[in-house]
VOPAGU-2260 file (C-alpha; in pm, 1 decimal, decimal comma):
REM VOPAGU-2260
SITE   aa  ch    i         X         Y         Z
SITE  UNK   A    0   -1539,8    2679,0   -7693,8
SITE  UNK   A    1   -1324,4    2508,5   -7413,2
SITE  UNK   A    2   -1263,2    2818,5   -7199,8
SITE  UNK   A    3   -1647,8    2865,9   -7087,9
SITE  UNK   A    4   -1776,3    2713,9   -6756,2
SITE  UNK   A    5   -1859,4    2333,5   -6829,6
SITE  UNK   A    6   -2046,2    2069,8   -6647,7
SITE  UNK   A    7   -1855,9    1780,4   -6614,4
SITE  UNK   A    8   -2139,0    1542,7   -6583,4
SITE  UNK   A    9   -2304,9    1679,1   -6967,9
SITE  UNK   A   10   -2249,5    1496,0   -7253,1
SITE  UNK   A   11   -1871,6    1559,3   -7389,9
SITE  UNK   A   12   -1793,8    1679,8   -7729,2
SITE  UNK   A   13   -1528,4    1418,2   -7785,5
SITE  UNK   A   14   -1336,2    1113,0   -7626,8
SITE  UNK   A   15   -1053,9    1338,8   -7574,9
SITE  UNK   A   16   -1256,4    1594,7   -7407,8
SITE  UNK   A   17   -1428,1    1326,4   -7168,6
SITE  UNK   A   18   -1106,8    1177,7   -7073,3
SITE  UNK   A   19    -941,1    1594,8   -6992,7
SITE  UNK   A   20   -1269,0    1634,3   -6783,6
SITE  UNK   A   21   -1358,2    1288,9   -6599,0
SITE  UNK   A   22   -1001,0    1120,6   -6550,1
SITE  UNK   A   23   -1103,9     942,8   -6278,4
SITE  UNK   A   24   -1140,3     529,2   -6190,0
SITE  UNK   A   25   -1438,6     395,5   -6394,9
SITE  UNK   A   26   -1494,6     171,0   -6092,1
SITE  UNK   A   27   -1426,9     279,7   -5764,1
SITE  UNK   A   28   -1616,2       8,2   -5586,3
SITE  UNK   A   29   -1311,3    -195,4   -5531,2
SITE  UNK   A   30   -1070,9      91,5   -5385,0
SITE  UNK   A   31   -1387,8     204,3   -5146,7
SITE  UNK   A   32   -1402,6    -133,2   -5047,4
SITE  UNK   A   33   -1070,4    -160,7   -4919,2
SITE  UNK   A   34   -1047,1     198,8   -4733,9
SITE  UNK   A   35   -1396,7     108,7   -4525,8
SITE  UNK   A   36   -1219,3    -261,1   -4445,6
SITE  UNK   A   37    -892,6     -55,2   -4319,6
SITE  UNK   A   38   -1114,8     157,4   -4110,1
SITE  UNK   A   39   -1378,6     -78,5   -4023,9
SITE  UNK   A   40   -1142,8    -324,8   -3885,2
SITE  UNK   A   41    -966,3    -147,7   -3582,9
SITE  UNK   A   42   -1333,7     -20,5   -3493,5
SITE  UNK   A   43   -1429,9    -375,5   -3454,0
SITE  UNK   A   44   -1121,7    -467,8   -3263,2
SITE  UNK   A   45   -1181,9    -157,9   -2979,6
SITE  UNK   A   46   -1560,4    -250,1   -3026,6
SITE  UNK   A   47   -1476,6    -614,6   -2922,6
SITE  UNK   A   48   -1219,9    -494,0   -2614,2
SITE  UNK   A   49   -1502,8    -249,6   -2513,0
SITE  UNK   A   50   -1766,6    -490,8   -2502,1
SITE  UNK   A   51   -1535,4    -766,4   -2312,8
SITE  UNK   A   52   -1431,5    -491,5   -2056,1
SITE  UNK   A   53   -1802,5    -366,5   -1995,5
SITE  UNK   A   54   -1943,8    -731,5   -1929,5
SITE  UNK   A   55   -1665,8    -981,5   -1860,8
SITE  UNK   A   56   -1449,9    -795,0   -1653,3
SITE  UNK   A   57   -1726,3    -615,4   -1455,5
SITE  UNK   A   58   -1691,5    -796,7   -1171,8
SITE  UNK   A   59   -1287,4    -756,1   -1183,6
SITE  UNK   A   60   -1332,8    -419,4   -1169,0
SITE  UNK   A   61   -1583,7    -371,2    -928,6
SITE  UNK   A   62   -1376,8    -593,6    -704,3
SITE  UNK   A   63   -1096,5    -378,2    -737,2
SITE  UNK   A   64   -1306,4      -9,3    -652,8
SITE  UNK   A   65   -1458,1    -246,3    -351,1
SITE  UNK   A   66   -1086,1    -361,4    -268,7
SITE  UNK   A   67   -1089,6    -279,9     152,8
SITE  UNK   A   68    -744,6    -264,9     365,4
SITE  UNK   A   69    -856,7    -362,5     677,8
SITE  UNK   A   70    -557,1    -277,7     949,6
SITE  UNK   A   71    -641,8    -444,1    1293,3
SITE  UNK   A   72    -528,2    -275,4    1626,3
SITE  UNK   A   73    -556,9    -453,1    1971,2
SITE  UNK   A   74    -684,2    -267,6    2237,5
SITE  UNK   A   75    -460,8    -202,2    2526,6
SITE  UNK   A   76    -545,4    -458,8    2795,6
SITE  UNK   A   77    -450,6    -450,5    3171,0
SITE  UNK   A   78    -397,8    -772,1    3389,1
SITE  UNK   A   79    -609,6    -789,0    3665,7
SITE  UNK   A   80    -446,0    -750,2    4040,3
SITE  UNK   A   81    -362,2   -1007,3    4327,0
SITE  UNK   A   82    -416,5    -894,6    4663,2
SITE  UNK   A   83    -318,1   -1049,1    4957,8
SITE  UNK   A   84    -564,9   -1099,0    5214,1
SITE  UNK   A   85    -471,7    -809,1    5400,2
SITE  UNK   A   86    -507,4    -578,3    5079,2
SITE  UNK   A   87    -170,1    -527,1    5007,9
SITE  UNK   A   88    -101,9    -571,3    4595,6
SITE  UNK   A   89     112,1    -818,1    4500,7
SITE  UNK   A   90      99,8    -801,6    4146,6
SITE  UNK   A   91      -8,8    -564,0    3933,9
SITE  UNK   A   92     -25,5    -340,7    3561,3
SITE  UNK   A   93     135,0     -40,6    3575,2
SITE  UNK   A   94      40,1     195,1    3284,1
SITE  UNK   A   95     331,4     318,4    3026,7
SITE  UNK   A   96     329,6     562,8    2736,2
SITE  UNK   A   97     462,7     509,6    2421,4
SITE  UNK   A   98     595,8     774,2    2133,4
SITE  UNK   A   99     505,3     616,9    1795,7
SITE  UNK   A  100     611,0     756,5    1463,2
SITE  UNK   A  101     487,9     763,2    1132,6
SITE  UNK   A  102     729,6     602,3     871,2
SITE  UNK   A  103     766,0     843,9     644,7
SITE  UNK   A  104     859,5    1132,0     874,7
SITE  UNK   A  105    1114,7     912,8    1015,0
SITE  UNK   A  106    1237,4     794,0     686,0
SITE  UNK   A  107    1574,5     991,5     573,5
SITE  UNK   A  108    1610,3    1077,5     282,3
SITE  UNK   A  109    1222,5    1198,0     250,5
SITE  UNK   A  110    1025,9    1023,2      41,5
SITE  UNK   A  111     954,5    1188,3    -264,2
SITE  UNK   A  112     613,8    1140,1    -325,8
SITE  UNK   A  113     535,4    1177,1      52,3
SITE  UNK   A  114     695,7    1554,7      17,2
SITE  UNK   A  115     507,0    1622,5    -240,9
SITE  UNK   A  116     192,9    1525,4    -104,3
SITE  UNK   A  117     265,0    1723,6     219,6
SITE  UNK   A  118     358,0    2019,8      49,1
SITE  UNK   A  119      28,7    2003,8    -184,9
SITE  UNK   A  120    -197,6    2034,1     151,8
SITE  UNK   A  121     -55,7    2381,4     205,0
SITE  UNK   A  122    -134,7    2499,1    -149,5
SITE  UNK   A  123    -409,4    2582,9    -362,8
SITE  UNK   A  124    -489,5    2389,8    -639,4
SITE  UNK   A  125    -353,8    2697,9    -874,2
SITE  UNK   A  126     -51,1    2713,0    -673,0
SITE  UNK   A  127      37,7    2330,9    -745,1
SITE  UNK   A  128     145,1    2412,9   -1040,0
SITE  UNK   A  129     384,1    2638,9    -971,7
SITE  UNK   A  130     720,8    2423,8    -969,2
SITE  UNK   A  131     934,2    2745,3    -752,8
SITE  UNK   A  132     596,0    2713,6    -528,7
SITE  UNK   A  133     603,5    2374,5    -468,3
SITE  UNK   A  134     989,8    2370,7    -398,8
SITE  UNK   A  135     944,2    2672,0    -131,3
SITE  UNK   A  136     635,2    2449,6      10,8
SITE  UNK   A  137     887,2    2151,9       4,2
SITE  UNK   A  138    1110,6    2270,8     189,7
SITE  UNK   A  139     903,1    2400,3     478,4
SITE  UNK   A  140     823,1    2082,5     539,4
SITE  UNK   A  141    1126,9    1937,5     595,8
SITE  UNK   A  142    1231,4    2222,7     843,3
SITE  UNK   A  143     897,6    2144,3    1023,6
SITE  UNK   A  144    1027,1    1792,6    1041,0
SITE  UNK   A  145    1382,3    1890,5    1123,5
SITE  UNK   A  146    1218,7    2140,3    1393,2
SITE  UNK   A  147    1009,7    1878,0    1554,3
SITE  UNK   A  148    1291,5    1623,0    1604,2
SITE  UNK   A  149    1480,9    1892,9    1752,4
SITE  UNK   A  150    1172,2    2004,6    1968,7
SITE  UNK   A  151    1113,1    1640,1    2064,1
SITE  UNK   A  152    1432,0    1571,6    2207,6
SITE  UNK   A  153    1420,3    1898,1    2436,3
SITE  UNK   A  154    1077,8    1768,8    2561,1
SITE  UNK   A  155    1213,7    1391,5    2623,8
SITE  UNK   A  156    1551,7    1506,0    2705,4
SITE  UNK   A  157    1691,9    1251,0    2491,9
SITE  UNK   A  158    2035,1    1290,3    2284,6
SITE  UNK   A  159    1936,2    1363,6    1903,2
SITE  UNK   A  160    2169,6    1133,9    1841,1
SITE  UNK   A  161    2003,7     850,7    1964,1
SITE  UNK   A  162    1690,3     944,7    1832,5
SITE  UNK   A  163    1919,9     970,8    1493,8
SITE  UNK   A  164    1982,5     577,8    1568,2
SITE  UNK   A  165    1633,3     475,3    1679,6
SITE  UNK   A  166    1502,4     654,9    1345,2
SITE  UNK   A  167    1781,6     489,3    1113,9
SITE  UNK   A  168    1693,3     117,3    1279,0
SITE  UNK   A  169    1314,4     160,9    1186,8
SITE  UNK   A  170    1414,8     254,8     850,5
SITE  UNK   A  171    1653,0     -32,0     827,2
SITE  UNK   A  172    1413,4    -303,0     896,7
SITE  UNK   A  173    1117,8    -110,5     701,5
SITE  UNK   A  174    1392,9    -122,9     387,5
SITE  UNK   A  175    1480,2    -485,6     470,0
SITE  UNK   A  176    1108,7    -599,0     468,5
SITE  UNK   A  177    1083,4    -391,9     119,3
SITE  UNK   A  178    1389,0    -551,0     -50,8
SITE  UNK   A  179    1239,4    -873,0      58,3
SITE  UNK   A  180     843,1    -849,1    -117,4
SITE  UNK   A  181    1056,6    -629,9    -387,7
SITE  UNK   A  182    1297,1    -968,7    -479,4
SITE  UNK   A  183     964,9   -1214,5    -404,7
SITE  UNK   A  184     752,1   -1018,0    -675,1
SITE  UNK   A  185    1024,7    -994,1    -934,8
SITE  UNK   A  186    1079,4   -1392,6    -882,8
SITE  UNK   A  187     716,5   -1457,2    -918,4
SITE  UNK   A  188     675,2   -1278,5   -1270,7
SITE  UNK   A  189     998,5   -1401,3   -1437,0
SITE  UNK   A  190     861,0   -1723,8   -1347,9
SITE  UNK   A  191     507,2   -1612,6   -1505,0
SITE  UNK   A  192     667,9   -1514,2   -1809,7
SITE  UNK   A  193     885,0   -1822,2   -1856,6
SITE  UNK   A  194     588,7   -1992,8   -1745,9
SITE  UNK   A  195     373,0   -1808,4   -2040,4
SITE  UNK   A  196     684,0   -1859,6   -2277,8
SITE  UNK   A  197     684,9   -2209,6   -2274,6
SITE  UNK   A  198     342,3   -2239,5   -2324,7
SITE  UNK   A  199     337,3   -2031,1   -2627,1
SITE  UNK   A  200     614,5   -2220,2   -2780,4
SITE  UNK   A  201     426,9   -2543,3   -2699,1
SITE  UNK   A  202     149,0   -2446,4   -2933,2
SITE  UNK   A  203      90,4   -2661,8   -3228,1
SITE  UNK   A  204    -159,9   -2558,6   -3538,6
SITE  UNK   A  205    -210,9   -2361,0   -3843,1
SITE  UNK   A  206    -128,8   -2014,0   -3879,7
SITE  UNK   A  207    -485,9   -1910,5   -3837,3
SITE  UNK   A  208    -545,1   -2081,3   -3518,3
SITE  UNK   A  209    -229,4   -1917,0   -3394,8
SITE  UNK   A  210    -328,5   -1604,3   -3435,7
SITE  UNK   A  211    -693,4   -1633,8   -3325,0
SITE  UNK   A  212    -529,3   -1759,0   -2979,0
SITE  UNK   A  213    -369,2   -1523,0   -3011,2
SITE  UNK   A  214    -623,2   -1219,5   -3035,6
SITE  UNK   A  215    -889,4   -1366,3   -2809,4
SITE  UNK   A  216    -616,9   -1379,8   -2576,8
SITE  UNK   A  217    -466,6   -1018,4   -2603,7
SITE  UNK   A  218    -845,5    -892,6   -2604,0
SITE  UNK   A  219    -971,0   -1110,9   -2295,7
SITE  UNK   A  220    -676,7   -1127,5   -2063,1
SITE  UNK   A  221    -603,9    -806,7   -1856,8
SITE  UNK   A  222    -212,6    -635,3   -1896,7
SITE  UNK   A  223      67,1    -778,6   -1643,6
SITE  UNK   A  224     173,7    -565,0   -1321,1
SITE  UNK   A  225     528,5    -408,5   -1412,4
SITE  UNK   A  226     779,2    -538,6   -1197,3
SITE  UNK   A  227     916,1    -174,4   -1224,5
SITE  UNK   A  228     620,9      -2,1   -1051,3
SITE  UNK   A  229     601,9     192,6    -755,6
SITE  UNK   A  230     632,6     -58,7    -436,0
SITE  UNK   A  231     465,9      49,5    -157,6
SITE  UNK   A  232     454,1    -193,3     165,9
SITE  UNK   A  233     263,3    -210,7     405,5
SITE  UNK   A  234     511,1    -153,4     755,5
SITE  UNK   A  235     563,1     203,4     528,5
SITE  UNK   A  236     228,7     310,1     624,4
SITE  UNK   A  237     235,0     241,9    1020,9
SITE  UNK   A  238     361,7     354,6    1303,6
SITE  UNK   A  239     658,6     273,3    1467,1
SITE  UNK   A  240     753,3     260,3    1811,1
SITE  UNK   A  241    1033,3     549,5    1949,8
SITE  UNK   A  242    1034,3     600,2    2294,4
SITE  UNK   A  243     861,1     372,7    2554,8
SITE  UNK   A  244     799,9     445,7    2887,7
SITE  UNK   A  245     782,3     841,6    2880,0
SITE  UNK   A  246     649,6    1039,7    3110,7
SITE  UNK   A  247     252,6    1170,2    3130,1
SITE  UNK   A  248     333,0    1541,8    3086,2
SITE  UNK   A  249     551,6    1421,5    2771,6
SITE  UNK   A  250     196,8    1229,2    2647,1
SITE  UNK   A  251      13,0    1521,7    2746,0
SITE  UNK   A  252     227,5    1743,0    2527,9
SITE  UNK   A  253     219,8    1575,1    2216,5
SITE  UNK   A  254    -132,1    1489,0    2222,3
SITE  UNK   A  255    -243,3    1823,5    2327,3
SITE  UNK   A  256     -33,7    1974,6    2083,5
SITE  UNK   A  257     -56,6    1777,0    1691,2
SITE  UNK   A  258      69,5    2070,4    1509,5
SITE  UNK   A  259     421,7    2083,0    1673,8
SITE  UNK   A  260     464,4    1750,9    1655,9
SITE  UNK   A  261     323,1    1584,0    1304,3
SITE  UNK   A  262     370,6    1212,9    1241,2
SITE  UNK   A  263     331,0    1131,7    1626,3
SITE  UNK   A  264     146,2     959,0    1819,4
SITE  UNK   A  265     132,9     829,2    2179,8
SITE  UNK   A  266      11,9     447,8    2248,7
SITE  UNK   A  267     -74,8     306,5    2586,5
SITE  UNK   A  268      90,4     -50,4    2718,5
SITE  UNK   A  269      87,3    -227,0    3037,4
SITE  UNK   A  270     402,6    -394,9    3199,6
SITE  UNK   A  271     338,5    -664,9    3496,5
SITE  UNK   A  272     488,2    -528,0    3837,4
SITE  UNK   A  273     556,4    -681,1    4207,3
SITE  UNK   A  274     564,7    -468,3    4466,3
SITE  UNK   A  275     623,7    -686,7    4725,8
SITE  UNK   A  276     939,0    -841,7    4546,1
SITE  UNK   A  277    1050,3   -1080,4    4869,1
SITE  UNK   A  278     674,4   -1177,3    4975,1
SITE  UNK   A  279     617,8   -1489,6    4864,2
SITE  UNK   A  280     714,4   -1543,1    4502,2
SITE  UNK   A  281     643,1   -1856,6    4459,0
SITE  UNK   A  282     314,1   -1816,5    4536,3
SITE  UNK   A  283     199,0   -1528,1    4362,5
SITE  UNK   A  284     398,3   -1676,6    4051,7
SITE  UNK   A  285     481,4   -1497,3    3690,3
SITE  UNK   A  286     336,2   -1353,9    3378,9
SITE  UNK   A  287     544,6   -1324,0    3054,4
SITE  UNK   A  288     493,8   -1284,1    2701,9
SITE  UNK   A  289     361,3   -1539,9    2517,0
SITE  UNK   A  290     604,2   -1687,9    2232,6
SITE  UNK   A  291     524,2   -1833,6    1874,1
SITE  UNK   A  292     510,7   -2168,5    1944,8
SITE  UNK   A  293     285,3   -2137,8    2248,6
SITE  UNK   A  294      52,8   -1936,9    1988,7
SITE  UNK   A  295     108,3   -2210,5    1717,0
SITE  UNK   A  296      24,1   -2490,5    1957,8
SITE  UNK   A  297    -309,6   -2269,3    2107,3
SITE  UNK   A  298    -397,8   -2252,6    1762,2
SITE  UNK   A  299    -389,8   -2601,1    1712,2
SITE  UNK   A  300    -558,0   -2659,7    2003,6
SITE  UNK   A  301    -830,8   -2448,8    1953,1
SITE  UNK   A  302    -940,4   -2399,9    1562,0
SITE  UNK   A  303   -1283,5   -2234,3    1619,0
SITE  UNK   A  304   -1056,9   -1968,5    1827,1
SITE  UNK   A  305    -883,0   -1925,8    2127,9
SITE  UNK   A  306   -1122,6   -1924,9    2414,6
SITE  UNK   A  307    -866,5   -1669,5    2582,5
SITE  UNK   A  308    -801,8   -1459,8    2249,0
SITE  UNK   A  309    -389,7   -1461,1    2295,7
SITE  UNK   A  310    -175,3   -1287,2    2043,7
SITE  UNK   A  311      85,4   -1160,8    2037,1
SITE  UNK   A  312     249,9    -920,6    2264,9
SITE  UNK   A  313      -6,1   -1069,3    2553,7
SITE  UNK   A  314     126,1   -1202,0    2894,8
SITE  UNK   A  315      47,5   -1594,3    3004,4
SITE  UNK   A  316      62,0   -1674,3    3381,2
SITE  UNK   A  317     362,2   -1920,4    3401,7
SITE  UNK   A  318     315,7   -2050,5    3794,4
SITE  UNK   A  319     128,8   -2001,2    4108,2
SITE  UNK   A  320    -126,2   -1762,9    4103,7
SITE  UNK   A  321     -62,6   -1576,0    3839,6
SITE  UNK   A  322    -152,9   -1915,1    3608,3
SITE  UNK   A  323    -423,8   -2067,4    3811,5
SITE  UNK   A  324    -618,9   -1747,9    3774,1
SITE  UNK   A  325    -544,4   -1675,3    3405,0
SITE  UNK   A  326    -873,8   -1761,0    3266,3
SITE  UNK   A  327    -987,2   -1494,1    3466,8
C-alpha cells in the first residue's frame, strides 16, 4: 500500500514507483562541480588580493601609518646692538607683538567640517548623535567666534571693519593657493589616465594574455586618489598674521586669557631701530631684509649650508657697521 511511511532508499516495487520517489539527477557530480567552481573562484580572487596586500604592500602601508608632517618654525632672533664709545645705542632690536590667527576661525563662511569638529568637543559621544544637538552646539560656536572678533576689536581698538578686510585678504590668498594645488592635481591625473589609456590601447596579444594583464594588474596595483576628494592645504592649517605691533597689555590679554579668545595666538618679531637718527649714518650703516635672490645666490654659494643660517624674513647688514659686523 502506497499511503504507509516509505523509505526512499529500499528497494521499489516498480519503475514507476522508483521514478514517483527518487526523481532526482542520476549524476550530480557534474552540477556540484560547477556550483563549488562558482564559489571557489571569487574566494581565490579575495584570497589572492589578501595575500598581495599582507606581504607586498606592507611596506606601503606602514609608510603611510609612519607618514610625519614636520612644520618648521624659526625662533625669534634679535640683532645684536652698536654702541658708541660713549655707550650711547646706535642701533638696535626693538621687540614687537604680533596677533596671529588660525585659518579656519578666520575663514567666512565656516568650514563645515571644522564646525563640526568644534562642536563635537563640547558633546558626549551619545550626544553626537543627536542632529538638533549638534546644530544647538553649532551654533554656539559661531557666536563664540562672532563674540571674540567683537571682543578683540574693543581690546585693540581697531574698526571691525578692518579686521573684516584683514580676515577676507587671508582668506583670499589661502583660497588662491587652494584653487592653484586644486587645478595642478586635476592636471596631473587626467594626464595619468590618458597616460594609462594609451597604454592599454597599445597592448597587443591574445585574449588570454589580455586579461591576465589585466587581473594581475587590478589585484597588484593600489586604487587612484579621486580628483573629487576632500582638499585640504597646507596654509589652511597655520596661522596667519592680524595685527602687528600691538601693545604688551594686548599680548598679555590674549595669552593670559585662551578661552575668550580661541584661534589666537601672539608671536614675537624684532624690527631694527636708530636712535640717534642724525649721528653718523654712514657709519653705523643698515640692516634690511634679505631678498630671494640674495638667498638663491647664498645657496649656491654655500651647498653644505649657510654658515650664517639666512632665511627668510632675516635682516643682512648692507654698509658700515652694521655689515662689517654681521658674522657676528
Amino acid at each position: 500500500m502506497l499511503n504507509r511511511p516509505q523509505n526512499a532508499f529500499s528497494e521499489p516495487a516498480s519503475a514507476d514507483h522508483a521514478a514517483r520517489v527518487w526523481d532526482v539527477d542520476e549524476r550530480p557530480e557534474f552540477r556540484l562541480l560547477c556550483l563549488m567552481i562558482l564559489m571557489t573562484l571569487p574566494l581565490c580572487v579575495i584570497g589572492v588580493r589578501l595575500a598581495w596586500v599582507q606581504c607586498g604592500l606592507t611596506d606601503d602601508y606602514i609608510d603611510a601609518f609612519q607618514l610625519e608632517t614636520v612644520v618648521v618654525e624659526s625662533i625669534p632672533k634679535r640683532d645684536g646692538r652698536i654702541l658708541s664709545a660713549d655707550g650711547r645705542v646706535l642701533a638696535d632690536d626693538l621687540q614687537q607683538f604680533d596677533i596671529h590667527v588660525e585659518y579656519r576661525w578666520a575663514e567666512t563662511p565656516a568650514n563645515g567640517g571644522w564646525l563640526k569638529q568644534q562642536a563635537s568637543r563640547k558633546l558626549e559621544r551619545g550626544e553626537r548623535r543627536n542632529r538638533e544637538r549638534m546644530e544647538e552646539e553649532q551654533q554656539r560656536v559661531l557666536a563664540r567666534r562672532d563674540a571674540m572678533w567683537n571682543r578683540l576689536a574693543a581690546l585693540t581698538g581697531t574698526d571691525p571693519l578692518e579686521l573684516q578686510r584683514v580676515r577676507e585678504a587671508i582668506q583670499q590668498r589661502v583660497e588662491r593657493i587652494a584653487s592653484s594645488v586644486d587645478w595642478n592635481r586635476r592636471a596631473k591625473s587626467w594626464i595619468e589616465r590618458r597616460t594609462e589609456s594609451e597604454a592599454v590601447s597599445q597592448e597587443r596579444g591574445d585574449w588570454w594574455q589580455v586579461a591576465w594583464t589585466t587581473t594581475v594588474k587590478e589585484l597588484t596595483t593600489p586604487p587612484h586618489r579621486e580628483t573629487n576628494e576632500p582638499l585640504i592645504i597646507q596654509e589652511e592649517l597655520k596661522h596667519h598674521r592680524l595685527l602687528e605691533n600691538v601693545p604688551l597689555h594686548v599680548a598679555a590679554e590674549i595669552q593670559a586669557h585662551p578661552e575668550l579668545y580661541p584661534g589666537l595666538r601672539i608671536e614675537t618679531s624684532a624690527i631694527r631701530i636708530y636712535p640717534q637718527k642724525s649721528l653718523a649714518p654712514h657709519i653705523v650703516g643698515s640692516r634690511t631684509l634679505i631678498n630671494e635672490d640674495e638667498l638663491a645666490d647664498r645657496r649656491s654659494r654655500f651647498p653644505e649650508g649657510d654658515p650664517l643660517d639666512y632665511a627668510a624674513g632675516d635682516r643682512i647688514g648692507r654698509s658700515g657697521v652694521e655689515r662689517s659686523f654681521d658674522r657676528r
